[in-house]
N, CA and C of each residue as an Amber inpcrd file, in Angstrom:
protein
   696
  51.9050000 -45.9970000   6.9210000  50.9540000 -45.9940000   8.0460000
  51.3270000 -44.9150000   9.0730000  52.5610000 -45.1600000   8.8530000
  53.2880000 -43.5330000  10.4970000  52.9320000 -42.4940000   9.9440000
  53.0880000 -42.4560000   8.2740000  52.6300000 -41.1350000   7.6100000
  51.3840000 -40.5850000   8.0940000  50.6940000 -41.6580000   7.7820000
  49.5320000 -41.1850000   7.7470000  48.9830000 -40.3310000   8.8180000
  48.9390000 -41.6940000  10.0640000  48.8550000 -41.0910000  11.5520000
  48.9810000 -39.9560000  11.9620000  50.8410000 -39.6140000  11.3170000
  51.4860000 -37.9360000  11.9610000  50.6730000 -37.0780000  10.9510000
  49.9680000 -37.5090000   9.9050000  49.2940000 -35.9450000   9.3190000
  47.9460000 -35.9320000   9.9320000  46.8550000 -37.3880000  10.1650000
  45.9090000 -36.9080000  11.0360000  45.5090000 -36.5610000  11.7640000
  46.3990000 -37.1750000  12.8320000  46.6950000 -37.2430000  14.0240000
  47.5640000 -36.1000000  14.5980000  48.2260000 -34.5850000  13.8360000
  49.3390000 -34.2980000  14.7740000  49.7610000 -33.9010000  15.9290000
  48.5350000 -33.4220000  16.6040000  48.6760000 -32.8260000  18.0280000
  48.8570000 -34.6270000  18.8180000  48.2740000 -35.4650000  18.3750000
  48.6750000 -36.5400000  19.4370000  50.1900000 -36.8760000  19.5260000
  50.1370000 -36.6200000  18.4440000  52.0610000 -37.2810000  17.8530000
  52.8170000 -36.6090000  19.0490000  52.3400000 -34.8630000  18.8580000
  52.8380000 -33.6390000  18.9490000  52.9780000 -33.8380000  20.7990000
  52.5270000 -34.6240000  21.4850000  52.0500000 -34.3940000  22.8780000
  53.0870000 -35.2210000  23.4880000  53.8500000 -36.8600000  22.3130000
  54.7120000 -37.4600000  22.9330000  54.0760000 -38.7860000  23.5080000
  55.1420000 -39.5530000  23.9370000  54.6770000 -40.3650000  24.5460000
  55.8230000 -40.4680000  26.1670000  56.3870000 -39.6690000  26.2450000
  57.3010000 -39.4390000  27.5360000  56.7330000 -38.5360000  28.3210000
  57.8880000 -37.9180000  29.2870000  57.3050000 -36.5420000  29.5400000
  56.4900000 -36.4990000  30.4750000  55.9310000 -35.4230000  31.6030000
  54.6030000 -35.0470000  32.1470000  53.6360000 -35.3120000  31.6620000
  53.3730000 -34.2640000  30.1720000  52.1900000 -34.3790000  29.3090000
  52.1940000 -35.5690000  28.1020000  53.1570000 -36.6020000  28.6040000
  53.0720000 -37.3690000  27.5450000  51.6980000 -38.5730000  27.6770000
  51.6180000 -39.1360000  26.2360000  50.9390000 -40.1970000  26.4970000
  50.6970000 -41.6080000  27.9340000  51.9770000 -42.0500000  28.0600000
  52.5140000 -42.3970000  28.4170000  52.2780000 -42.4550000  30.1290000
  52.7810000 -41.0350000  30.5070000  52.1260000 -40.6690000  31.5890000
  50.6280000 -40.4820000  31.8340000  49.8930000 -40.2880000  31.3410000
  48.8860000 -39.9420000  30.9400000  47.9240000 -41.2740000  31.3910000
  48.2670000 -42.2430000  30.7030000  47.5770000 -43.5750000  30.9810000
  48.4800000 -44.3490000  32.2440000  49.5350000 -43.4570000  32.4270000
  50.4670000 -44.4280000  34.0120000  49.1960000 -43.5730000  34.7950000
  49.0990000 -42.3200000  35.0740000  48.2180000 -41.9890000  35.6620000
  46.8170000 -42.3000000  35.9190000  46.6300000 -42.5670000  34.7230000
  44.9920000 -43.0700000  34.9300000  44.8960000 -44.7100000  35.5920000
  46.1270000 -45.2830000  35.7230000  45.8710000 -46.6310000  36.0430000
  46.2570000 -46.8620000  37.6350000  47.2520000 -45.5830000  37.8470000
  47.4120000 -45.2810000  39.0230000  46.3000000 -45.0540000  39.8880000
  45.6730000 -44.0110000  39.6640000  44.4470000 -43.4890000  40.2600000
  43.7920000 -44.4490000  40.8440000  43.1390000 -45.4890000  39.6120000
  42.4160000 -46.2540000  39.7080000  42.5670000 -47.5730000  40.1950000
  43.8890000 -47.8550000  40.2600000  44.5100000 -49.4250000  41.6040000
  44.3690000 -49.3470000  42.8910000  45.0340000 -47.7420000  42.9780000
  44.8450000 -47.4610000  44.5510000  43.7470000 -47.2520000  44.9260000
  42.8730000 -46.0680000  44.4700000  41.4570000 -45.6890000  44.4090000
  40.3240000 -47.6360000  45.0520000  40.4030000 -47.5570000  43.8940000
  39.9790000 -49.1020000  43.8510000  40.0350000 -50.1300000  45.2960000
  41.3200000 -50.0350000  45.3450000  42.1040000 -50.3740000  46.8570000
  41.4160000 -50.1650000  47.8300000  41.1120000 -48.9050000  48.5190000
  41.1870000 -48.3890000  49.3170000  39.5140000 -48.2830000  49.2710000
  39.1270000 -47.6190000  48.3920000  37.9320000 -46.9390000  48.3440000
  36.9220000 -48.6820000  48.3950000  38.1780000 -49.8560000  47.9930000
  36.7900000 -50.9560000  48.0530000  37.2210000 -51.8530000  49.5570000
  37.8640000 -51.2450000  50.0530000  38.1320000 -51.6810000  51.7160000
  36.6160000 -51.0050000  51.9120000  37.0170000 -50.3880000  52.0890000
  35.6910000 -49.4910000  52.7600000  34.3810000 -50.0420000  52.4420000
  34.3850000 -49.4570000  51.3250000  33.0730000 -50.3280000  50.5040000
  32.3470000 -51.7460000  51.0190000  33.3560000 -52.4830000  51.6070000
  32.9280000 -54.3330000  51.6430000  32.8990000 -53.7140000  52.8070000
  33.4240000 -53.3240000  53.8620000  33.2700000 -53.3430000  55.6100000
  32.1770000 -52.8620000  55.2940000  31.6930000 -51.6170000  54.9230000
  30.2960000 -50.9370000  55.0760000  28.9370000 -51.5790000  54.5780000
  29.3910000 -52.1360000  53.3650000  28.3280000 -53.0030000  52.5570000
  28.1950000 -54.3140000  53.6470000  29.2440000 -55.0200000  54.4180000
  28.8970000 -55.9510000  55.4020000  27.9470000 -55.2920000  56.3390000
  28.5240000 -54.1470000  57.0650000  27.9370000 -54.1320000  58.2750000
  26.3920000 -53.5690000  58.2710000  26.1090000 -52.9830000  56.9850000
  24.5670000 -52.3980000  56.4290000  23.9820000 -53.6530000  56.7750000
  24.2330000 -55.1160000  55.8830000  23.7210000 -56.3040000  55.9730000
  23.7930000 -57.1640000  57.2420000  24.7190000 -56.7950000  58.1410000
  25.0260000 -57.4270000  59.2600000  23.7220000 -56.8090000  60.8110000
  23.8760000 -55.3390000  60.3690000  22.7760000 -54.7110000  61.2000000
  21.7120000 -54.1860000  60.8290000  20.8120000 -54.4140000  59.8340000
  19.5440000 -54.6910000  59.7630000  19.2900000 -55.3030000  60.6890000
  17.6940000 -55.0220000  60.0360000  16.4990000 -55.4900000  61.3870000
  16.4010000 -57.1110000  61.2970000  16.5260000 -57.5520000  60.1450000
  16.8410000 -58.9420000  59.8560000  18.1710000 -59.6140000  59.6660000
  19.1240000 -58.5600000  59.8890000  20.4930000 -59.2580000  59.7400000
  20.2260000 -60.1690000  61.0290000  22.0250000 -60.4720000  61.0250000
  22.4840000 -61.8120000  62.0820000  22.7780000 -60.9290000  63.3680000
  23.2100000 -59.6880000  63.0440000  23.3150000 -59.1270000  64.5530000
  22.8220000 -57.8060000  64.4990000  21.6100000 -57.4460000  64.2380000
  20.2730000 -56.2130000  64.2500000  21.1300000 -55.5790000  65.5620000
  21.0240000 -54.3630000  64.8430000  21.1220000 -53.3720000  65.6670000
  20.8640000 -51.8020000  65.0490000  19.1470000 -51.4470000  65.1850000
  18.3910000 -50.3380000  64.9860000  19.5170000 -49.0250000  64.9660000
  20.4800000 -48.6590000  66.0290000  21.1300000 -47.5150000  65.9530000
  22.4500000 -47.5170000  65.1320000  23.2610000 -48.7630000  65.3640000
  24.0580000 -48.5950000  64.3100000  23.8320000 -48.5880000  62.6640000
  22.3610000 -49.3500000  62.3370000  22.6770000 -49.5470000  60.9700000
  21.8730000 -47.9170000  60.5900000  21.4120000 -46.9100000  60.9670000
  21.4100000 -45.7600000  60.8040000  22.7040000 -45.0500000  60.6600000
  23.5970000 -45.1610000  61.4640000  24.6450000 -44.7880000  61.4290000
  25.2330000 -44.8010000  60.2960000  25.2270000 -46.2600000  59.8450000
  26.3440000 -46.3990000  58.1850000  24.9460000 -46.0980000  57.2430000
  24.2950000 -46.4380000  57.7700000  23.3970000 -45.2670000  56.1190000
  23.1260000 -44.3920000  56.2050000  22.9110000 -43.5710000  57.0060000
  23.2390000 -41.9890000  56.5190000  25.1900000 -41.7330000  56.0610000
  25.6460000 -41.8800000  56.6200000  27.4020000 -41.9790000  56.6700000
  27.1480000 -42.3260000  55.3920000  26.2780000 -43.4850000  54.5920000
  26.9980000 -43.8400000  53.2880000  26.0020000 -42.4390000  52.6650000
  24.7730000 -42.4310000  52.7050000  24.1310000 -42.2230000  51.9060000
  24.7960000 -40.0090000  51.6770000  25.1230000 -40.0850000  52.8370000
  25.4540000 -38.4310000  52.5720000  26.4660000 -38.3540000  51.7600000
  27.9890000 -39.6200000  51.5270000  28.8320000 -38.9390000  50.9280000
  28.6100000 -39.6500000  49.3260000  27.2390000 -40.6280000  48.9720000
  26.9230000 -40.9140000  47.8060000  26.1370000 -39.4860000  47.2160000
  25.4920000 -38.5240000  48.0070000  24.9970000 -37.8110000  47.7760000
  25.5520000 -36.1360000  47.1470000  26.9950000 -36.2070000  47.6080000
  27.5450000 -35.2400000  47.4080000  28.3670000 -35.2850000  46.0190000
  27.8510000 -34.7500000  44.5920000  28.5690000 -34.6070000  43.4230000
  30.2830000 -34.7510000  44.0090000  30.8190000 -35.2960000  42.6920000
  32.3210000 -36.1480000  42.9950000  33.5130000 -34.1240000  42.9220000
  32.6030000 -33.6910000  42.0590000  33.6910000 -32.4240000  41.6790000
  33.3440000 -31.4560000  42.9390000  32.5000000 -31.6350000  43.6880000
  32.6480000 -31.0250000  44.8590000  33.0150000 -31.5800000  46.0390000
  33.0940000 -32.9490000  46.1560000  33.6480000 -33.7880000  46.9100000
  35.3310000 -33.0660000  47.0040000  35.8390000 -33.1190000  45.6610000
  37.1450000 -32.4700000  45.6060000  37.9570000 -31.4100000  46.8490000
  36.6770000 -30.3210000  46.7720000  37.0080000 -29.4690000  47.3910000
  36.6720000 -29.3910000  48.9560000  35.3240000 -30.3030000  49.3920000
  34.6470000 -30.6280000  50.2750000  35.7460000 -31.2570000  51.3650000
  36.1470000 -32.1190000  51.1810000  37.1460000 -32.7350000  51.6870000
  38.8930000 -32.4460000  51.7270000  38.6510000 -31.1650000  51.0260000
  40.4070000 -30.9420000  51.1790000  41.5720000 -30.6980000  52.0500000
  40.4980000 -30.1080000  53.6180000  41.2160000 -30.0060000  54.4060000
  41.4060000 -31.9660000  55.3030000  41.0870000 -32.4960000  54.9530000
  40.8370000 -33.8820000  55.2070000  42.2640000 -34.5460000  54.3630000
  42.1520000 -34.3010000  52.4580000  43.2600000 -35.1110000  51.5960000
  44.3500000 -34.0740000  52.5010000  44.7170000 -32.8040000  52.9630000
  45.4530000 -32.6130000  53.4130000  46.5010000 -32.9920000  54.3560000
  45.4420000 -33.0200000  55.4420000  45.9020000 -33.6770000  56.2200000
  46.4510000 -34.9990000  56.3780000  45.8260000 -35.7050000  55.0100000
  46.3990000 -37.6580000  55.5270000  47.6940000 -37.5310000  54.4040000
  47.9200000 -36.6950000  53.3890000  49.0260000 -36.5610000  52.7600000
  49.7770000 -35.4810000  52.2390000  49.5140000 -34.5530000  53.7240000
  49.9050000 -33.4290000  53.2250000  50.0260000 -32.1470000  52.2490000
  49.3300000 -32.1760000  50.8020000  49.1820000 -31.7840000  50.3140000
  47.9580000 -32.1630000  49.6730000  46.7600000 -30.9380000  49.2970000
  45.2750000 -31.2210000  48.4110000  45.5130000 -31.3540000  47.0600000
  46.9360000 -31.4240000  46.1920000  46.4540000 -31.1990000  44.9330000
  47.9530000 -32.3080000  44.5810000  47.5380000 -33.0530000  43.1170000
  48.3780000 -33.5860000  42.4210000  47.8740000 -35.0670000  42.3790000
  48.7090000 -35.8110000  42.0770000  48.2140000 -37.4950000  41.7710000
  47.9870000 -37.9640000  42.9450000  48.8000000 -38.0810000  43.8030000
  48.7280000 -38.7850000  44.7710000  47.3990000 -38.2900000  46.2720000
  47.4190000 -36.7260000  45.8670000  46.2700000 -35.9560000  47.0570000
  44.8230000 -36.6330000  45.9650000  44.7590000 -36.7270000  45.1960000
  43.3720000 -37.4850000  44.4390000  42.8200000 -38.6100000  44.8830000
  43.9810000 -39.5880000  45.3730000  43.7610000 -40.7860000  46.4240000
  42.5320000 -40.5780000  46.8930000  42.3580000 -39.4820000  47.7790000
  41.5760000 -39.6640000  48.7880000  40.2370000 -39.1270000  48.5420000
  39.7700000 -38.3970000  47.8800000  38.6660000 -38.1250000  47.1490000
  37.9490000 -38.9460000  45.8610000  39.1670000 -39.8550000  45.2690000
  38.4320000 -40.7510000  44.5530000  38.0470000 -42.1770000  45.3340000
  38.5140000 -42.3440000  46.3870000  38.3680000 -43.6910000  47.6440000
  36.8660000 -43.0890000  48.1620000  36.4380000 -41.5680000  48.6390000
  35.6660000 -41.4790000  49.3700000  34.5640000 -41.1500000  48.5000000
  34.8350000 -41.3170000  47.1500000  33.7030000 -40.9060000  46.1170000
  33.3500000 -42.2160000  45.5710000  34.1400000 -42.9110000  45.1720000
  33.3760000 -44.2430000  44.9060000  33.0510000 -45.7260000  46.0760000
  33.6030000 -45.1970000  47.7190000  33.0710000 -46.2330000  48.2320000
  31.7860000 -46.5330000  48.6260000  30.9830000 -45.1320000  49.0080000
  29.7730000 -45.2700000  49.2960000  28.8840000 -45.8980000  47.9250000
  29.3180000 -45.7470000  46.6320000  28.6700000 -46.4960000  45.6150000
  28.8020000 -47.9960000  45.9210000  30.0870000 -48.4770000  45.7640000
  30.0760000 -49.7650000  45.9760000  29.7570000 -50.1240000  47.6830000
  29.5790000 -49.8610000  48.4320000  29.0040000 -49.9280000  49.8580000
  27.5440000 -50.8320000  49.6930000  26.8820000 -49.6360000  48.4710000
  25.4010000 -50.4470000  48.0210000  25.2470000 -51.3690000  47.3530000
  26.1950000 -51.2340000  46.5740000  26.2200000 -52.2640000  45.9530000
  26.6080000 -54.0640000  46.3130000  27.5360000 -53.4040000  47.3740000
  27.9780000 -54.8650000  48.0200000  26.6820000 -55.1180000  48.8120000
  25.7830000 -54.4850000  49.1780000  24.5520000 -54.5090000  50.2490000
  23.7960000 -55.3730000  49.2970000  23.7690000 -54.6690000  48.3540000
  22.4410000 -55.8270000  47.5200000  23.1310000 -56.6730000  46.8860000
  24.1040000 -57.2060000  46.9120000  25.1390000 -58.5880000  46.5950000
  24.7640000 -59.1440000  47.9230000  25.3960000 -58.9930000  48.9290000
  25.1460000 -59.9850000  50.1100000  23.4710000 -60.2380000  50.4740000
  22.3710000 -59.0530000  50.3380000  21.1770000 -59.5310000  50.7700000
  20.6010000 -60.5080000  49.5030000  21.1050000 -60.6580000  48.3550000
  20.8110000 -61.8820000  47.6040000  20.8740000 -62.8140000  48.2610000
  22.0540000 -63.6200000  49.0900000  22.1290000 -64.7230000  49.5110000
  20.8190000 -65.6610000  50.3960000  20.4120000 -66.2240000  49.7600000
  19.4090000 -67.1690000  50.1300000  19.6730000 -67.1460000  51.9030000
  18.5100000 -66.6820000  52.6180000  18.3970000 -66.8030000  53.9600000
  18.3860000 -68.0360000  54.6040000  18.0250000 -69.0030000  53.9310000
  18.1100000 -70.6920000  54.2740000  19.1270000 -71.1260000  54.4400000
  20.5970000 -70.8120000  53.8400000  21.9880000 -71.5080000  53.6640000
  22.5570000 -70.3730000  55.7010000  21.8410000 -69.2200000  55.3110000
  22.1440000 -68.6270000  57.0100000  22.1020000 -69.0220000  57.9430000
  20.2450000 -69.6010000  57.8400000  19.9610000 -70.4340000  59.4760000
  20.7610000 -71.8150000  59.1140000  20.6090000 -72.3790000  57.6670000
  21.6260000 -73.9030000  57.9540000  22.4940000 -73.2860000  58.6270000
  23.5930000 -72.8630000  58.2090000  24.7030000 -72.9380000  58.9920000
  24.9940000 -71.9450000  60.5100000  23.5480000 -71.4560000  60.8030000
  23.7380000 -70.8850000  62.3300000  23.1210000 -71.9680000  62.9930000
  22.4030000 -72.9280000  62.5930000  22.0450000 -74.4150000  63.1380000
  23.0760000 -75.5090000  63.4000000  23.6780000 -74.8320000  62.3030000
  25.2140000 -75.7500000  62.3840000  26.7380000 -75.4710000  63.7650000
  26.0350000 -74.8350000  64.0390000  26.7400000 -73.9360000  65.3440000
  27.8470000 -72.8440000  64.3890000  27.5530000 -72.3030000  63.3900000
  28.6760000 -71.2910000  62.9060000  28.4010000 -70.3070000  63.5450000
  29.6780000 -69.3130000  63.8040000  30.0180000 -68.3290000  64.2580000
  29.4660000 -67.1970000  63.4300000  29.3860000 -65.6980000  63.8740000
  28.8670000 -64.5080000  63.1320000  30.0940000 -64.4600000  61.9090000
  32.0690000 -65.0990000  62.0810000  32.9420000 -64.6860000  61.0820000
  32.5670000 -65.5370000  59.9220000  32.2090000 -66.9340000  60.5680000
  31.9430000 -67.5830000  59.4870000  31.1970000 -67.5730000  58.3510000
  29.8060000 -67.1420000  59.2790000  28.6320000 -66.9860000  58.2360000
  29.1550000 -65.6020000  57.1250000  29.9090000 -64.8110000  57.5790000
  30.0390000 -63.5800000  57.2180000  31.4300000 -63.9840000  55.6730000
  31.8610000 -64.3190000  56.4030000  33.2620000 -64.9750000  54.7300000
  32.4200000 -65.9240000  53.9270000  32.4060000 -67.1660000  55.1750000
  31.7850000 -68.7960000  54.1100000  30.4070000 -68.3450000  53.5400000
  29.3320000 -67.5440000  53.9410000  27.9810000 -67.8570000  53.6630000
  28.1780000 -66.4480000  52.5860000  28.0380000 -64.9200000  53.1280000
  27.4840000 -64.2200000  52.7150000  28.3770000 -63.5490000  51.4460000
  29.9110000 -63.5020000  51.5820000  30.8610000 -63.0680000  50.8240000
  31.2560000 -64.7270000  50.1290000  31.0410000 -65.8350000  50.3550000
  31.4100000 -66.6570000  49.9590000  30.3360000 -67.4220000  48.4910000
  28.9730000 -66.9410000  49.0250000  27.9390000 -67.4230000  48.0000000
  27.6850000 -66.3490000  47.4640000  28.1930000 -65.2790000  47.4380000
  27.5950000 -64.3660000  46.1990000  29.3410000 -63.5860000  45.9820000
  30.1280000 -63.9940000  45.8720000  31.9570000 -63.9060000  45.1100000
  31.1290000 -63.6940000  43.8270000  30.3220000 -64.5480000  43.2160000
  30.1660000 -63.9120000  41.6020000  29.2880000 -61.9420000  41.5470000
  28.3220000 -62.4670000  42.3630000  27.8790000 -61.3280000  42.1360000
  28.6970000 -59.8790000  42.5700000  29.3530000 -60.2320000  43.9480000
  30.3940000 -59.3280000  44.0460000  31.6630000 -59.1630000  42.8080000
  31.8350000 -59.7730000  42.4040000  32.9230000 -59.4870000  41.0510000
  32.1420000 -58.6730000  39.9540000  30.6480000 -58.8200000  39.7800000
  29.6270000 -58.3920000  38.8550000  30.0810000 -56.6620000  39.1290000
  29.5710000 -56.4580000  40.6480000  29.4680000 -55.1550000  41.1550000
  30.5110000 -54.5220000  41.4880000  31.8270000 -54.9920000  41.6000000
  33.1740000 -54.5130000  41.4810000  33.4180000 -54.0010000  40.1120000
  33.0850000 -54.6280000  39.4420000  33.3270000 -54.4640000  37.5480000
  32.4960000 -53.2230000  37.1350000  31.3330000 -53.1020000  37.4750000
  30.7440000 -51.5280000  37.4370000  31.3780000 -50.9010000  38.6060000
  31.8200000 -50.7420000  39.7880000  32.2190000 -49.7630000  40.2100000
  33.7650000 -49.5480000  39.6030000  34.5530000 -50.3700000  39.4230000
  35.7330000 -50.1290000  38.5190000  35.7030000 -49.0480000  37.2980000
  34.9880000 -49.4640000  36.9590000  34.1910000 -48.8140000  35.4750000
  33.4300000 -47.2580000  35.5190000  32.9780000 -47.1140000  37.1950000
  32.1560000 -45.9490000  37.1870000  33.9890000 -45.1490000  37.6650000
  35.0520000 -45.5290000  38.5250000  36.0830000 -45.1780000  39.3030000
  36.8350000 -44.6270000  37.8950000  36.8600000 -44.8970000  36.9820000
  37.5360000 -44.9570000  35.8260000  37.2910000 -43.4030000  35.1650000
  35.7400000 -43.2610000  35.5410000  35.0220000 -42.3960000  35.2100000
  35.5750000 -40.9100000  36.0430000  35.5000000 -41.1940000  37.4350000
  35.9010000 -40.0790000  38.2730000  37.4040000 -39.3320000  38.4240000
  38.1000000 -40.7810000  37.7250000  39.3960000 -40.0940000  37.3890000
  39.5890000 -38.7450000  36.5010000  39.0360000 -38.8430000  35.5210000
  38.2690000 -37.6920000  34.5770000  38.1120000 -36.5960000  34.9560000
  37.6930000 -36.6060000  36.2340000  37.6110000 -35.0250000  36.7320000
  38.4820000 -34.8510000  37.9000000  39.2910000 -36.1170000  38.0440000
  40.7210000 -35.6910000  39.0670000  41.1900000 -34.3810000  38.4670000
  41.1530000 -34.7640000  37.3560000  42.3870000 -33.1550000  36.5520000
  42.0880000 -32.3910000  37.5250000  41.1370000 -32.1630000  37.9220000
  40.5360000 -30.7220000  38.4250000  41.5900000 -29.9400000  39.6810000
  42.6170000 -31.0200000  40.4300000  43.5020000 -30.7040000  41.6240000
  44.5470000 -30.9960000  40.7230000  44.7460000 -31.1190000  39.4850000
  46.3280000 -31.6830000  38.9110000  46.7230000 -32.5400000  39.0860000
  45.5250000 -34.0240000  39.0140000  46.1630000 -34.8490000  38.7970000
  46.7930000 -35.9670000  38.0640000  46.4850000 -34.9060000  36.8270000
  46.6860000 -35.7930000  35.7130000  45.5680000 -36.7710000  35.1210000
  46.2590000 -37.6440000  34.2890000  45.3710000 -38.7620000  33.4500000
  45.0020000 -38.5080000  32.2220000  43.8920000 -39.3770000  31.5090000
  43.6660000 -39.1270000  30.0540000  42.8500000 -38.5320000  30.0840000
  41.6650000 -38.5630000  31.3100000  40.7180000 -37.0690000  31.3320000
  41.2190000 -35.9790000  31.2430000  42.1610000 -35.6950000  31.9160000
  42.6660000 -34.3860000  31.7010000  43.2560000 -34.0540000  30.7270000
  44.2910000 -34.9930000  29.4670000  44.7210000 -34.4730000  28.6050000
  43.6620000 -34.7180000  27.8540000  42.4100000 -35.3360000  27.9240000
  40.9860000 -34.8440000  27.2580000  40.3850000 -33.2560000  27.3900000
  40.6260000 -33.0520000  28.2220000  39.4710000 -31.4740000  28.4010000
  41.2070000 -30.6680000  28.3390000  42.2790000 -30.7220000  28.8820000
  43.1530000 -29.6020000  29.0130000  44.1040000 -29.7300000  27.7930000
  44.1890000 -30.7750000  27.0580000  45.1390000 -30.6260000  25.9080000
  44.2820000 -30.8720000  24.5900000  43.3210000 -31.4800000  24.8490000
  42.1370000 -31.8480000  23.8880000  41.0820000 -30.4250000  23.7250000
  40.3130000 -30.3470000  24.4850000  38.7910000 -29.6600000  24.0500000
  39.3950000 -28.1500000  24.3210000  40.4770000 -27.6590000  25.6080000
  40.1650000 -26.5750000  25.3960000  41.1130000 -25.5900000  24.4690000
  42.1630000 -26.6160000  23.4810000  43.0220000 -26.1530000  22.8060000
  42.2630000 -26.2170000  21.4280000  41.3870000 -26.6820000  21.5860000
  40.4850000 -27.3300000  20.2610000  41.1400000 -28.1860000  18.8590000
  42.0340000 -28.9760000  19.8780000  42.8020000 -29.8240000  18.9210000
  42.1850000 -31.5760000  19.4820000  40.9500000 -31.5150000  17.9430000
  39.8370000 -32.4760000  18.7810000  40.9200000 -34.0790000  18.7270000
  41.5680000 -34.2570000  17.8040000  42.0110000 -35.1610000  17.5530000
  42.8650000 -36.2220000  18.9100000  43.2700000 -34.9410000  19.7000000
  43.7390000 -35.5380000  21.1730000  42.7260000 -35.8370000  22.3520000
  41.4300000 -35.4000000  21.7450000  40.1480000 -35.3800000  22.7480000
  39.8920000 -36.8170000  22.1640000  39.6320000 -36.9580000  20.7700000
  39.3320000 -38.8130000  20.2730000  40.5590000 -39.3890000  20.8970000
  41.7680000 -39.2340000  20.6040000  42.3700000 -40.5480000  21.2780000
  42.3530000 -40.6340000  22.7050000  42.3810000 -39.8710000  23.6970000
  42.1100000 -40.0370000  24.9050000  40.7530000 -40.5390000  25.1420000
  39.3320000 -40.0920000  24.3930000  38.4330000 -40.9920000  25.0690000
  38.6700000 -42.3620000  24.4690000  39.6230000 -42.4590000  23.1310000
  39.5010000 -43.8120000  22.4130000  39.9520000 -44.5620000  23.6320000
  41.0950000 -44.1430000  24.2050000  42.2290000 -44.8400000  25.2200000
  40.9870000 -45.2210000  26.7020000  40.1740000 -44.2500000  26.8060000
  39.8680000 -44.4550000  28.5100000  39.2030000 -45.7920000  27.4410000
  37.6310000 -45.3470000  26.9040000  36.6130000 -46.6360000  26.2900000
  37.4970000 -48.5240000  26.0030000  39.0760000 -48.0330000  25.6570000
  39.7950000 -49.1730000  25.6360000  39.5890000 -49.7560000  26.9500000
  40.0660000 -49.4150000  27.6580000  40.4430000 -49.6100000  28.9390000
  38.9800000 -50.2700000  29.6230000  38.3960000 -49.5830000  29.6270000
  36.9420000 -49.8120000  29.9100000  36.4420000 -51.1510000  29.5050000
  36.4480000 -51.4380000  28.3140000  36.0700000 -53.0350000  27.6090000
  36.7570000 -54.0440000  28.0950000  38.1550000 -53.7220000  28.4190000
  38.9060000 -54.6000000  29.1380000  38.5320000 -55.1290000  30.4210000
  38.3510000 -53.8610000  31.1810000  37.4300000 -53.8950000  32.5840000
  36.6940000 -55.1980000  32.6320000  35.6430000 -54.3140000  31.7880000
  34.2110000 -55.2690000  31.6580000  34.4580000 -56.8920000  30.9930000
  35.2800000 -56.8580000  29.8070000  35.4960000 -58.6070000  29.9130000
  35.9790000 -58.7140000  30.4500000  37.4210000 -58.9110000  31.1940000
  37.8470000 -59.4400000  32.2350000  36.7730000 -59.8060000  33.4470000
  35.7490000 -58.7250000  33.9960000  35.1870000 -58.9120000  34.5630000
  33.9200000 -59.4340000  34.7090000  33.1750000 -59.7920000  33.4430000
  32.4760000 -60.8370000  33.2950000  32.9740000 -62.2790000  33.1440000
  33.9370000 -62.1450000  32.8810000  34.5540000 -63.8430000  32.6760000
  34.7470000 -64.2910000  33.7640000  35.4320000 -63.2360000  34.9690000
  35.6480000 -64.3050000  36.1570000  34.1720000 -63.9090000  36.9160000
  33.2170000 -63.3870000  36.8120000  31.5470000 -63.4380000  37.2300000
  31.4760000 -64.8920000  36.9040000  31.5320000 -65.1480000  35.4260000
  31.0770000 -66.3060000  34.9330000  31.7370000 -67.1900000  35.7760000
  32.6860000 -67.1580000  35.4840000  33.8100000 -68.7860000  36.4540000
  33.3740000 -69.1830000  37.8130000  33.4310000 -67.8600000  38.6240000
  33.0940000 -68.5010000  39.6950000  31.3760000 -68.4780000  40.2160000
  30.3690000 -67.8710000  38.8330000  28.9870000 -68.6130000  39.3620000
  29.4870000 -69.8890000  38.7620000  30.1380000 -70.3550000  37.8450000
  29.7200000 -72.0390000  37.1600000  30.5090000 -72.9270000  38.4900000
  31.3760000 -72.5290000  39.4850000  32.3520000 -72.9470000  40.8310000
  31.0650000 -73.5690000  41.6530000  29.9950000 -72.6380000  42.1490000
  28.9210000 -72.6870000  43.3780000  28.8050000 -74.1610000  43.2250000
């Protein structure tokens, strides 16, 4: 079976599994990216996706000038392609970590590229929530924190896990073109050790490896969708 592998396979063999360019690293990187990324970029995401829903004209505390504010703010940096985001923002990754290029300067361009996605997404998760369970419990004398955890993040936890699981999944995606500042991952030993050496065999196992990863995502993340709608 090893036979086999090292004759079909040899540039993967050939790449290691240690090392910078190893396998190894390769997928530490891509999981890196995507914890912190994830992290950070879904802080953002839930404050913004709250306060879209919070200041509408029908939210609980309307307010016409601010909720302009976070939608243009979201909608301009959903608008700006992720591989120019890169460069768009560099004097920005600079500044919060000193340097624009490598694993760790990617942080900040993959946080500000996938929060405005999930921003919307958390928007149309929370405006699901049945408006009736709102006034119950603003009848009930609840507070704006309450309604905001217990009611709006509290009755739609499934659907928010739904829409975390595609933005995970799309974040996974943008790592892919981190390479582009050096920061590694399996995208990059896809296009820089794979496609443009034309040794396709390292281009299949790296997308084999991200698509792994990916399925995992997605069941994991339908199962606990499922669990906690069957909880309500």
């Amino acid at each position: 079976m090893i036979s086999w592998f090292s004759k079909t396979f040899p540039n993967v063999v050939n790449l290691g599994w240690q090392g910078d360019y190893g396998w190894g690293s390769a997928i530490g990187q891509t999981f890196y990216m995507t914890f912190w990324s994830a992290i950070f970029g879904g802080i953002l995401g839930i404050i913004f996706g709250v306060l879209l829903v919070l200041t509408k004209s029908d939210g609980i505390m309307p307010n016409k000038f601010w909720y302009n504010i976070f939608d243009k703010f979201v909608s301009i940096f959903r608008a700006i392609p992720f591989i120019i985001l890169l460069a768009f923002i560099a004097p920005l990754t600079r500044l919060i970590v000193h340097t624009e290029i490598g694993l760790t300067a990617s942080l900040v361009p993959l946080s500000l590229g996938v929060f405005p996605f999930y921003a919307r997404q958390v928007q149309v998760a929370l405006e699901s929530v049945d408006n009736g369970k709102i006034e119950a419990a603003q009848s009930l004398g609840a507070s704006n924190w309450d309604i905001i955890f217990d009611v709006y993040l509290g009755e739609s936890r499934s659907e928010l896990i739904r829409v975390s699981t595609v933005t995970l999944i799309s974040l996974i995606g943008l790592t892919a073109m981190a390479g582009a500042i050096g920061a590694g991952g399996l995208g990059n030993t896809a296009i820089v050790y794979g496609y443009q050496r034309s040794d396709d065999d390292v281009t299949l196992a790296a997308t084999f490896l991200v698509v792994v990863i990916i399925f995992i995502v997605q069941i994991v993340g339908d199962f606990c969708a499922r669990r906690l709608n069957h909880q309500k």
